[in-house]
TIFI-707445 format. One record per residue (C-alpha): x, y, z. Coordinates in Angstrom, 3 decimals. Example, Ala and Ser with C-alpha at 12.3 -4.5 7.8 and 13.67 -1.06 7.14 Angstrom:
BEGIN
+----------+----------+----------+
:     east :    north :       up :
+----------+----------+----------+
:   12.300 :   -4.500 :    7.800 :
:   13.670 :   -1.060 :    7.140 :
+----------+----------+----------+
// end
This chain:
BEGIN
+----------+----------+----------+
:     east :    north :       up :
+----------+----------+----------+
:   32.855 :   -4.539 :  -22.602 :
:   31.755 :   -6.921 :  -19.807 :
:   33.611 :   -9.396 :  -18.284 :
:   33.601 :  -12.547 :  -20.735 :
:   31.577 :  -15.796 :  -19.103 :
:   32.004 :  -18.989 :  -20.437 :
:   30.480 :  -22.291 :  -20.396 :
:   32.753 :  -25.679 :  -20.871 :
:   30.875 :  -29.054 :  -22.010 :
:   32.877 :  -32.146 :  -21.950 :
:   31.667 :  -35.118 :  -24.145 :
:   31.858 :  -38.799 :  -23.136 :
:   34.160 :  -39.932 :  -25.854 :
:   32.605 :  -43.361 :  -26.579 :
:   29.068 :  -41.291 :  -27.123 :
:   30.456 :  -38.479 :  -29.358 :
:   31.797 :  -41.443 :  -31.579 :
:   28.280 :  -43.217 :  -31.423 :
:   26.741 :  -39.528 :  -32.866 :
:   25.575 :  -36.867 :  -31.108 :
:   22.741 :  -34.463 :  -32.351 :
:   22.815 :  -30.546 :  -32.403 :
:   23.371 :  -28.509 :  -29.509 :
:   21.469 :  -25.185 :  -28.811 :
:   22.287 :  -22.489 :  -26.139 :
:   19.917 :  -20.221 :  -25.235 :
:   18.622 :  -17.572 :  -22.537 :
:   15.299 :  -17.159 :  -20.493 :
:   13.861 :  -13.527 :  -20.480 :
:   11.176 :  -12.312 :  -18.133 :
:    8.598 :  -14.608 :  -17.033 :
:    8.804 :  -17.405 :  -19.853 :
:    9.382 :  -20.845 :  -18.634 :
:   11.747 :  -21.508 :  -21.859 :
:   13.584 :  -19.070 :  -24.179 :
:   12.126 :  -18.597 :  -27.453 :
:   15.338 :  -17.768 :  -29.902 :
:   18.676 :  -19.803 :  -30.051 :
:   21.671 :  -17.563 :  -28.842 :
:   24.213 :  -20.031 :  -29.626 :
:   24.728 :  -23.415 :  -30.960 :
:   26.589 :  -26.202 :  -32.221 :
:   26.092 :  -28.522 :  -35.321 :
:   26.914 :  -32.249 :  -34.582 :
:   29.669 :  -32.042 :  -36.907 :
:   30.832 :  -28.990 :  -34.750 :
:   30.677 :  -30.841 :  -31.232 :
:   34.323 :  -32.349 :  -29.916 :
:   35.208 :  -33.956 :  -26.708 :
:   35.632 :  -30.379 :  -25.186 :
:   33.877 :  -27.415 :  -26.290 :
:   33.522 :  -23.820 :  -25.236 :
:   30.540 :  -21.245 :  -25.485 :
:   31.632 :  -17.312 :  -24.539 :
:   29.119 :  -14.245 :  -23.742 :
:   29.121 :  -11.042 :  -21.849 :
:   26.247 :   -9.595 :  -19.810 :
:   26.171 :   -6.594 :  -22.736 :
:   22.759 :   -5.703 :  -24.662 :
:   21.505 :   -4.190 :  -27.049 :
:   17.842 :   -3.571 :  -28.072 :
:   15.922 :   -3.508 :  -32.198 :
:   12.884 :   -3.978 :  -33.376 :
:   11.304 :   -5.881 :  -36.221 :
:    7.465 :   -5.845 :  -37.864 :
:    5.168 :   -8.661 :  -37.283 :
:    5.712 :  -11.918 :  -35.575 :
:    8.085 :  -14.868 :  -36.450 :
:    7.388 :  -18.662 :  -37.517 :
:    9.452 :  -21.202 :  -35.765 :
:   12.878 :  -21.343 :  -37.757 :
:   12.877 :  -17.485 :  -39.012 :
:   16.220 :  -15.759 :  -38.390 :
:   15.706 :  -12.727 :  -36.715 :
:   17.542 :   -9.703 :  -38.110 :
:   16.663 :   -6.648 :  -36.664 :
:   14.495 :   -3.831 :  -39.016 :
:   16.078 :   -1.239 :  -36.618 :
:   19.416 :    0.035 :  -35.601 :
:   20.411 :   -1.881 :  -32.711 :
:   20.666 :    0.180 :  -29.461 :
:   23.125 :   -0.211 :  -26.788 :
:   20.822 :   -0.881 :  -23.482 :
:   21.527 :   -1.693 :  -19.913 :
:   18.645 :   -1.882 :  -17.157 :
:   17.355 :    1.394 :  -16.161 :
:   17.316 :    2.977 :  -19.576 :
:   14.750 :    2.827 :  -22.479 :
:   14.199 :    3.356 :  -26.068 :
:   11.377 :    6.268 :  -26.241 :
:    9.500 :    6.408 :  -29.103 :
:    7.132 :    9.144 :  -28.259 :
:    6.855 :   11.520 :  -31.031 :
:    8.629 :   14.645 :  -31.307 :
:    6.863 :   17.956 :  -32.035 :
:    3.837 :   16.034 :  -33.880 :
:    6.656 :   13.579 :  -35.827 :
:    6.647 :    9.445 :  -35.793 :
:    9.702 :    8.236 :  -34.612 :
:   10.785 :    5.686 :  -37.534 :
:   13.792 :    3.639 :  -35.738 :
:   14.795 :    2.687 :  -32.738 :
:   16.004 :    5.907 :  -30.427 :
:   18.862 :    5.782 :  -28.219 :
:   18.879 :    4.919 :  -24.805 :
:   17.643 :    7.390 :  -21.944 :
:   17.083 :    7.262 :  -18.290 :
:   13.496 :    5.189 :  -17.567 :
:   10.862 :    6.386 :  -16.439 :
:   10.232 :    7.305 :  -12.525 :
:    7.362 :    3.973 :  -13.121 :
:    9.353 :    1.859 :  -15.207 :
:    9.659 :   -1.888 :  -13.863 :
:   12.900 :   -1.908 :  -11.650 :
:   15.832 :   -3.350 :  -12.865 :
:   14.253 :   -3.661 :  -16.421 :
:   15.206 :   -1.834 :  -19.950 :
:   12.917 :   -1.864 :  -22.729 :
:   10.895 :    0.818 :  -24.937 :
:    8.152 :    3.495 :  -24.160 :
:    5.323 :    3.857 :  -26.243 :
:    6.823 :    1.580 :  -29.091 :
:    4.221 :    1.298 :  -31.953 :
:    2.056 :   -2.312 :  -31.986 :
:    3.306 :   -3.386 :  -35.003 :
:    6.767 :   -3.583 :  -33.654 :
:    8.532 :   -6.690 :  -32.150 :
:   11.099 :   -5.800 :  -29.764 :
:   14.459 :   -8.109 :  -30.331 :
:   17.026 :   -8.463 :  -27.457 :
:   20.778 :   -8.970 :  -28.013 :
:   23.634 :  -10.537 :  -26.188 :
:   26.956 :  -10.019 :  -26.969 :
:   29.121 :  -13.005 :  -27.752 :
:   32.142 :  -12.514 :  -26.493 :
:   34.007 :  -13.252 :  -30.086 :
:   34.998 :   -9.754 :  -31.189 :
:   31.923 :   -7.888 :  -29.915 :
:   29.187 :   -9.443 :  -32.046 :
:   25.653 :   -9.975 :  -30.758 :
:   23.227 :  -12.591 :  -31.101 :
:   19.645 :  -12.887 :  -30.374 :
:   18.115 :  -13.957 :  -27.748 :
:   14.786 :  -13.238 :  -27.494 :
:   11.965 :  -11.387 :  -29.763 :
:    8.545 :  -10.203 :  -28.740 :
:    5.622 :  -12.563 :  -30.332 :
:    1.858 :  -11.600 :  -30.525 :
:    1.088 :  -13.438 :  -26.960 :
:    3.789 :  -11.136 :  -25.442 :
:    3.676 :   -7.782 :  -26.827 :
:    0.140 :   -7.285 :  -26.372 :
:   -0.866 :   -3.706 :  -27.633 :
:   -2.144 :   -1.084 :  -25.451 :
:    1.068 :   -0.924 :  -23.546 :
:    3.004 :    1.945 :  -23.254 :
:    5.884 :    0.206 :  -21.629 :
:    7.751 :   -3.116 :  -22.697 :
:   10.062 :   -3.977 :  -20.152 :
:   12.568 :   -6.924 :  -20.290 :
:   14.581 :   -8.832 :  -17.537 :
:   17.769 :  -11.082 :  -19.210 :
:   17.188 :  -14.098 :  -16.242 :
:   20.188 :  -16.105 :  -14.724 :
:   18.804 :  -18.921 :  -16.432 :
:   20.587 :  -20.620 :  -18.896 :
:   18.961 :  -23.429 :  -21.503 :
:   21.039 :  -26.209 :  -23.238 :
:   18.614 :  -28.739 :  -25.691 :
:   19.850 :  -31.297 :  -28.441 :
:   17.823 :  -31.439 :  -31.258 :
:   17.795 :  -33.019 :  -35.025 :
:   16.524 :  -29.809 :  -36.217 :
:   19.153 :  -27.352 :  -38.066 :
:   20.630 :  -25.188 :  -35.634 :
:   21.997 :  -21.140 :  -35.857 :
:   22.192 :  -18.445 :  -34.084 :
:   19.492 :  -15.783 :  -33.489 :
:   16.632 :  -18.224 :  -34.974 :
:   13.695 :  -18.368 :  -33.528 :
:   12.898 :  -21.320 :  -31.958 :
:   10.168 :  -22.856 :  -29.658 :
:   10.122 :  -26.780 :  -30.337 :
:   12.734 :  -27.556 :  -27.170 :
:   12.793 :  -31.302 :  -26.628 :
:   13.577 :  -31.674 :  -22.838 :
:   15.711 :  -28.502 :  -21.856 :
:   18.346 :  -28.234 :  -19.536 :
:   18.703 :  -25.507 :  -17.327 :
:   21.799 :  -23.928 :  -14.862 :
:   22.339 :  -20.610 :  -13.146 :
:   25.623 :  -19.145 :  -12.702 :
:   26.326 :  -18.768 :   -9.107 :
:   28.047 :  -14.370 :   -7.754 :
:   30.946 :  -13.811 :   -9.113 :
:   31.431 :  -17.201 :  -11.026 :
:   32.451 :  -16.585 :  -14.660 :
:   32.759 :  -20.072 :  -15.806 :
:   30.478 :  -23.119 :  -15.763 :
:   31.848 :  -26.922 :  -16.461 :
:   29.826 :  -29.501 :  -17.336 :
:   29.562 :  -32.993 :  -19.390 :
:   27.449 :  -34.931 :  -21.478 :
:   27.517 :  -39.060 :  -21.077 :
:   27.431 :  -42.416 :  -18.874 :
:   27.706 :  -42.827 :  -15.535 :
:   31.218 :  -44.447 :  -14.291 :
:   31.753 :  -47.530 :  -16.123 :
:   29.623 :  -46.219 :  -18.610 :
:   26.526 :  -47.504 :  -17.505 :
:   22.565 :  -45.639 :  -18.150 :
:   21.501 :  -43.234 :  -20.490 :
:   24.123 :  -40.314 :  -21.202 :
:   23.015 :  -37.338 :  -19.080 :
:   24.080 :  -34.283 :  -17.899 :
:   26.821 :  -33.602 :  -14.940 :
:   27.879 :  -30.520 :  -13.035 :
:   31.342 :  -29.959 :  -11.810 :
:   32.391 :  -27.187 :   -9.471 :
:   35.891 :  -26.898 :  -10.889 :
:   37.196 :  -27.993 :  -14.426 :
:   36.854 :  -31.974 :  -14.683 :
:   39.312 :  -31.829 :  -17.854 :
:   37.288 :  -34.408 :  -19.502 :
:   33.706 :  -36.438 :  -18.738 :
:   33.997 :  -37.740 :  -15.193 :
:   31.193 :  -38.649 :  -12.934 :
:   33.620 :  -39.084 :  -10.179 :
:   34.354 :  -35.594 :  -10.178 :
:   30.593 :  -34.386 :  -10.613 :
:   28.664 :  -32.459 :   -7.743 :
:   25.205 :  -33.387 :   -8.654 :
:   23.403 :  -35.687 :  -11.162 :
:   21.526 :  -33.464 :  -13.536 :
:   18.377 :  -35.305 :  -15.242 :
:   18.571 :  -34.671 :  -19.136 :
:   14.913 :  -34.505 :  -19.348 :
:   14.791 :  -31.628 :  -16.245 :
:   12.095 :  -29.534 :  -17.084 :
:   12.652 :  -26.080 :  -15.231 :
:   15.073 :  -24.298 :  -13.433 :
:   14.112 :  -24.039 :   -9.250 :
:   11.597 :  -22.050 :   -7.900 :
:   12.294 :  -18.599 :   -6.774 :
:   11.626 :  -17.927 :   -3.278 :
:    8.737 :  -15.079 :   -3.461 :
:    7.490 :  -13.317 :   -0.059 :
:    4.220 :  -13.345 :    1.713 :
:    1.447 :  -12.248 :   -0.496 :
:   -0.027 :   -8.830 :   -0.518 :
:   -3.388 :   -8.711 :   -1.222 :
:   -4.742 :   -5.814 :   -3.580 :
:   -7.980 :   -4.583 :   -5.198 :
:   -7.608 :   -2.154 :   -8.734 :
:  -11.111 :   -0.164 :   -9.077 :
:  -11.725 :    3.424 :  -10.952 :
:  -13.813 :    6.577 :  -11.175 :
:  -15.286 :    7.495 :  -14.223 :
:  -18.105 :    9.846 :  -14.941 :
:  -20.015 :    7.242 :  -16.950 :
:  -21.846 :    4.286 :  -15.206 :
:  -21.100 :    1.468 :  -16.838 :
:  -23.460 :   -2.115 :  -17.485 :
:  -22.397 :   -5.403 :  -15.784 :
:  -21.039 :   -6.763 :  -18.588 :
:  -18.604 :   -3.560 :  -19.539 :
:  -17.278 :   -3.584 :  -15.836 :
:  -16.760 :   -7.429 :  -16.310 :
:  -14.904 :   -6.877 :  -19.900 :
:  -12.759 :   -3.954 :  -18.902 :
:  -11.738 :   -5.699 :  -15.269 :
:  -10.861 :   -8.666 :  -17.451 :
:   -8.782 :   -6.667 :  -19.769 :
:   -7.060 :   -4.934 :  -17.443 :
:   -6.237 :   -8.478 :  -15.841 :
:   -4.811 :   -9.608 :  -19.035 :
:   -2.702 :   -6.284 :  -19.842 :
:   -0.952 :   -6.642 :  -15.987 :
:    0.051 :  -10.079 :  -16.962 :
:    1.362 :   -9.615 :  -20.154 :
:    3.262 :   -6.400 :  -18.697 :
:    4.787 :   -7.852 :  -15.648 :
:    8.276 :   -7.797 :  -15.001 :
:    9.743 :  -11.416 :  -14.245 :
:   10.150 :  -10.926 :  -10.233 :
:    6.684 :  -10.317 :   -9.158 :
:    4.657 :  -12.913 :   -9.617 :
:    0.550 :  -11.942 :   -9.839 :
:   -2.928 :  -13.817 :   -9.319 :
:   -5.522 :  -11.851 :  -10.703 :
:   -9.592 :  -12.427 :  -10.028 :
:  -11.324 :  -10.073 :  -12.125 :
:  -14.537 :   -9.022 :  -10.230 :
:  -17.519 :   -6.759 :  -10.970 :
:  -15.532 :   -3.422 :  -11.955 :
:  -12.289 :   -3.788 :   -9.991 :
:   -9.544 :   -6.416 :   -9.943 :
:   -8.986 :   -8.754 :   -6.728 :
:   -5.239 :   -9.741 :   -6.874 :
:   -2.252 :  -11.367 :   -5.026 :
:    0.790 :   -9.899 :   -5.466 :
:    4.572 :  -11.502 :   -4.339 :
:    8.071 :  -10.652 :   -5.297 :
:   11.290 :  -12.658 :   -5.698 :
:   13.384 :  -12.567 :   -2.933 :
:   16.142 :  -13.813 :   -4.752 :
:   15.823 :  -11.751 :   -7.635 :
:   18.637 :   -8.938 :   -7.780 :
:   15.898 :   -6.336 :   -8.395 :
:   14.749 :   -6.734 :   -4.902 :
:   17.306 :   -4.512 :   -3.201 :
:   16.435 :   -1.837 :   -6.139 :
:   12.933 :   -1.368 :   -5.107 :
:   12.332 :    1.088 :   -2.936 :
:   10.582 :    0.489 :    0.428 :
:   10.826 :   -0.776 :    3.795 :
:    9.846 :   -3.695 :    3.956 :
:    8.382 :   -6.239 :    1.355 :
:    4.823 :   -5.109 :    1.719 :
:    5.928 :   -1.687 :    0.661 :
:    7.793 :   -2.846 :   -1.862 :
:    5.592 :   -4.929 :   -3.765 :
:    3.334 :   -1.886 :   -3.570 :
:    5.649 :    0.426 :   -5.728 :
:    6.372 :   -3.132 :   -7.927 :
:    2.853 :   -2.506 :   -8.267 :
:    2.168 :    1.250 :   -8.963 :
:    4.936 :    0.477 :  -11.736 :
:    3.234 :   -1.883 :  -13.502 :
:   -0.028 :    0.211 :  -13.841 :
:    2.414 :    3.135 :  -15.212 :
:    2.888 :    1.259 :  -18.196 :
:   -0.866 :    1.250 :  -18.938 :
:   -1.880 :    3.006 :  -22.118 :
:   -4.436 :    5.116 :  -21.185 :
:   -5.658 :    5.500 :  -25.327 :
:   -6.107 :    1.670 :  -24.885 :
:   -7.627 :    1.175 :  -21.377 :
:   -9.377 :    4.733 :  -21.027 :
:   -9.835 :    4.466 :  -16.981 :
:   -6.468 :    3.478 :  -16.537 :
:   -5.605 :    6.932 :  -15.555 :
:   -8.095 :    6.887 :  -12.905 :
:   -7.083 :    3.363 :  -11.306 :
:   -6.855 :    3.054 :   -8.037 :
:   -4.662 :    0.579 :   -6.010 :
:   -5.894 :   -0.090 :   -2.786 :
:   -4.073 :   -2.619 :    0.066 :
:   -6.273 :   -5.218 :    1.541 :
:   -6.267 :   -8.375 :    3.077 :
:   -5.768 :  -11.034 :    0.490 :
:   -8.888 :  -12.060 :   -1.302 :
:   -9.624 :  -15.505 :   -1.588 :
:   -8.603 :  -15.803 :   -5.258 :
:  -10.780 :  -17.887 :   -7.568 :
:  -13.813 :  -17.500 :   -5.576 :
:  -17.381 :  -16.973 :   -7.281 :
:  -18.218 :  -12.992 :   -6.055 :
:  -22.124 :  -11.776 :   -5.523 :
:  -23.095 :   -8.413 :   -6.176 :
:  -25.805 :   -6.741 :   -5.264 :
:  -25.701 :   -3.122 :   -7.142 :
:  -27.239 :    0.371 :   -5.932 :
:  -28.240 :    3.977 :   -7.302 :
:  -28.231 :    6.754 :   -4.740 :
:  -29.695 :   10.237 :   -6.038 :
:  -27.807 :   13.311 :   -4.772 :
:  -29.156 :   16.575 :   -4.950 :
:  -27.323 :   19.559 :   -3.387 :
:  -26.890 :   23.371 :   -2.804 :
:  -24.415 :   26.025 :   -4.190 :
:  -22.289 :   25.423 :   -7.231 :
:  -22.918 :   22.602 :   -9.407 :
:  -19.014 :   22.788 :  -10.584 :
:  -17.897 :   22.937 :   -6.987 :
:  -19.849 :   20.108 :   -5.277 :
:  -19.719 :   17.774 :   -7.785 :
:  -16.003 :   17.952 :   -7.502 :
:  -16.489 :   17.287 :   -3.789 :
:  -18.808 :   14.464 :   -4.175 :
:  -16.506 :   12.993 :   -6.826 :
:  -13.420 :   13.406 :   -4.554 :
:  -15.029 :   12.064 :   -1.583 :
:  -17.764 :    9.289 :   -2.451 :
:  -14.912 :    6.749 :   -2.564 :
:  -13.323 :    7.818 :    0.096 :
:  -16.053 :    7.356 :    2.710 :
:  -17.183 :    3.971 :    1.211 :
:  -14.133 :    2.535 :    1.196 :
:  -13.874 :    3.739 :    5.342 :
:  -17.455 :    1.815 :    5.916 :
:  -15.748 :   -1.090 :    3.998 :
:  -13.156 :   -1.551 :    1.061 :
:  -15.432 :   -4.000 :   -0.758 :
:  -17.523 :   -1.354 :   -2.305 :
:  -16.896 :   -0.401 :   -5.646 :
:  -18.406 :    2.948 :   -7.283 :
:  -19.088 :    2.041 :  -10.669 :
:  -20.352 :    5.670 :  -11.955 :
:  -21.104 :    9.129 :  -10.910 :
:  -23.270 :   10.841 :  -13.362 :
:  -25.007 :   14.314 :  -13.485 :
:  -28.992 :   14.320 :  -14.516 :
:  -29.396 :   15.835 :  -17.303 :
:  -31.628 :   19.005 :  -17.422 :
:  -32.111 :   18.744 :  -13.823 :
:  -29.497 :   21.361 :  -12.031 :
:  -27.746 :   20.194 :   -8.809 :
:  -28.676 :   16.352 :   -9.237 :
:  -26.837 :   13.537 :   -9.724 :
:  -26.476 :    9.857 :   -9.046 :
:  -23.986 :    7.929 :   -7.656 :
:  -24.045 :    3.888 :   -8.811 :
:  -21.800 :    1.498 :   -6.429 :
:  -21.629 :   -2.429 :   -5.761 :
:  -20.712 :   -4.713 :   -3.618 :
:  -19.338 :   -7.923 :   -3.547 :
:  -20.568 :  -10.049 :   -0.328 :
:  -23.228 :  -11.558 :    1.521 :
:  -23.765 :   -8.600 :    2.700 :
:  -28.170 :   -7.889 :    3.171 :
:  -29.580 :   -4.882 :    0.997 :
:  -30.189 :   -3.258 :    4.313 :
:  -26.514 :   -3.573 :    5.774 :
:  -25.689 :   -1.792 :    2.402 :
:  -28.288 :    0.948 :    2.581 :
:  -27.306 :    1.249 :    6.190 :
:  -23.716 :    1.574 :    5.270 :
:  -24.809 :    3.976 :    2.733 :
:  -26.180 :    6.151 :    4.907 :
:  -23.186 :    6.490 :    7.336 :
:  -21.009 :    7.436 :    3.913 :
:  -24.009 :   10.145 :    3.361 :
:  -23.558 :   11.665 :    6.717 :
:  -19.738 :   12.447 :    6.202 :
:  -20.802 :   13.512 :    2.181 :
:  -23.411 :   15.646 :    3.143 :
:  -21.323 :   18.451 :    4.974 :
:  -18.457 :   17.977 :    2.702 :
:  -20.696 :   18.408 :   -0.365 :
:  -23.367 :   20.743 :    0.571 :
:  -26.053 :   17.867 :   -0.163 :
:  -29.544 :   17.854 :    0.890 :
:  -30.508 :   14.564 :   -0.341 :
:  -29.204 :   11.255 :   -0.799 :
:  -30.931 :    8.501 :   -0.537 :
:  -30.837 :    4.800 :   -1.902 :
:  -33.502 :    5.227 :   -4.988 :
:  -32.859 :    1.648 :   -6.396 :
:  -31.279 :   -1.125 :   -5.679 :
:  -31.143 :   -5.026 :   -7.501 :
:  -28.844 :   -8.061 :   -7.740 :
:  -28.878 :   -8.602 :  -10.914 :
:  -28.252 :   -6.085 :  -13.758 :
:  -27.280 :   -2.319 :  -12.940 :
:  -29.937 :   -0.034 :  -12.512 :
:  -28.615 :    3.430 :  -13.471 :
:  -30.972 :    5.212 :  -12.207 :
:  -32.149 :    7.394 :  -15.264 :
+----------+----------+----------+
// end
């Protein structure tokens, strides 16, 4: 069992005796501003001049079906599973079988989130609930539960980060452990500091008993409600904890290959969708802009300095790590749900301006070539990307398709979004055909159509 941490709330006397209302303790998980289920709390009857609120930093991991109204207590449909980051629940089938409760803990994934724990291909009808132990006896409480806006199906990995961030709320509503609750009415927040194991602080007047009662930090134990004592005045009505200090931004594009050309408005919906399934997925110390764009995904990627997942990332430098941050993420993809997942891409570029309106203008080339149709349509598809991306990363291949009936043909459909003339892009073109051509055996390969408006396939 961990090491037992404990917070210590003093309670000005002379407000205690006016009436206090109900206390609530909870924790922040991943990338939520608030928490979303009480861990621990206190009735107003309960409350005395000096109370005390124990945990460990111990885990475990259930599940339960459908999501949860405001005031539902959570109990979990699963066995509970002891979990600590690095490990997951798998619930991949075995040998053609549904798994039916929650597996035990194994090593993660290679592509899991660092520094996370969580579940692999857990079904969409499950709600993932996380557990902290209390530190009376062993027993757990809730403190967090997956709801529809955060366990988005189509995700083969859920992956959780218990923050150093610690809520404290009054409120008139009844109170209990592992309920879920959302309706916080000005939360407090604190972090525990390395190594400390206890935190002190009060509720009431300044000295003299003057103001509103309010919070108060104390770096050693006060023994009672004293301002004098206090480090820091701590607003009651403080609405988040401090920013984390994230590095410089690393800009990055997400395109794909598929062998089907695709209109406009499917490259629009599935960059979108993959947009939406990154954020959902993302563990809580890398923080993501996203700018869907025709067929790809223009991004800005940072991590948390301060987070204690940094160091557990592998890489060099922060560039490099926010890269394999990165290549994590798109691991968790379900390829059954987002079918070109498998075939993302994730290039490095500079950072795109974010938010700004792209132009397209949109291209069929038709290939012939010699030989093998098996063998240099694997080359073309190996290489097409390649070479554009060498002329310039802004173009993105949007199909490569066969002709049908008509041996050795094929087309190749690409965009790109600039200011770029037709001409600069046929010219461009034409310097990717050069390197093609001996690579791929092809005797042909010009521009047939071009537009800027809707795709032109080429049929």
């Amino acid at each position: 069992m961990s090491e037992t941490l404990n917070l210590i709330i003093y309670i000005d006397p002379p407000v205690l005796n006016e009436g206090v209302a109900n206390l609530t303790f909870a924790r922040v998980v991943n990338n939520a501003s608030k928490a979303n289920v009480i861990f621990q709390s206190k009735s107003a009857d309960e409350l005395n001049a000096a109370n005390t609120l124990s945990w460990q930093e111990s885990y475990q991991i259930g599940a339960v079906i459908g999501d949860l109204n405001d005031g539902a207590l959570i109990k979990s449909s699963t066995t509970r599973q002891d979990i600590v980051p690095g490990t997951v629940c798998d619930w991949t089938p075995v040998n053609g079988k549904a798994v039916r409760d929650m597996p035990a803990a194994t090593a993660a994934p290679d592509d899991f989130p660092v520094g996370a724990f969580g579940t692999v291909n857990l079904p969409s009808k499950w709600r993932n609930t996380i557990w902290c132990a209390t530190g009376s006896g062993g027993d757990y409480s809730c403190i967090y539960v997956d709801t529809d806006a955060n366990a988005t199906s189509g995700l083969n990995y859920r992956s959780y980060v218990v923050k150093n961030t610690f809520q404290l709320t009054w409120t008139t509503d009844a109170v209990s452990s592992s309920v879920k609750f959302e309706a916080w009415s000005k939360p407090f927040f604190f972090t525990l500091a390395d190594g400390q194991t206890t935190q002190y602080l009060s509720w009431g007047r300044a000295q003299g008993g003057s103001g509103e009662a309010r919070w108060w930090s104390y770096r050693s134990d006060p023994s009672c409600h004293d301002p004098s004592k206090a480090i820091v005045t701590l607003a009651a009505d403080a609405l988040s904890p401090t920013a984390s200090s994230f590095g410089p931004a690393v800009g990055m594009r997400l395109g794909y290959d598929c062998n089907k050309a695709l209109s406009p408005a499917g490259l629009a919906e599935y960059a979108s969708k993959l947009a939406t399934f990154m954020k959902a997925s993302r563990p809580s110390y890398l923080d993501l802009q996203f700018s869907p764009e025709y067929g790809s995904v223009n991004a800005l990627a940072k991590l948390d300095l301060t987070s204690p997942c940094y160091d557990l990332i592998s890489g060099s430098s922060t560039e490099e790590k926010t890269l394999v941050a990165l290549r994590s993420l798109l691991g968790g993809l379900s390829v059954a749900y987002i079918p070109l997942s498998a075939q993302i891409e994730l290039m490095p570029t500079v950072a795109p301006k974010i938010g700004s309106p792209p132009t397209y203008t949109h291209f069929t080339a038709e290939l012939t070539w010699t030989g093998s149709d098996d063998v240099n349509w694997e080359n073309i598809r190996k290489n097409v990307k390649t070479e554009l991306h060498i002329v310039d990363w802004t173009y993105v291949v949007s199909g490569i398709t066969t002709k049908p009936g008509v041996p050795n043909t094929g087309y190749v459909a690409f965009t790109r979004s600039s200011g770029k003339t037709p001409d600069d892009a046929i010219a461009d073109w034409n310097k990717c055909y050069g390197e093609l051509s001996e690579k791929a055996h092809l005797t042909n390969g010009g521009i047939t159509k071009w537009n800027n408006g809707d795709m032109v396939n080429g049929a």
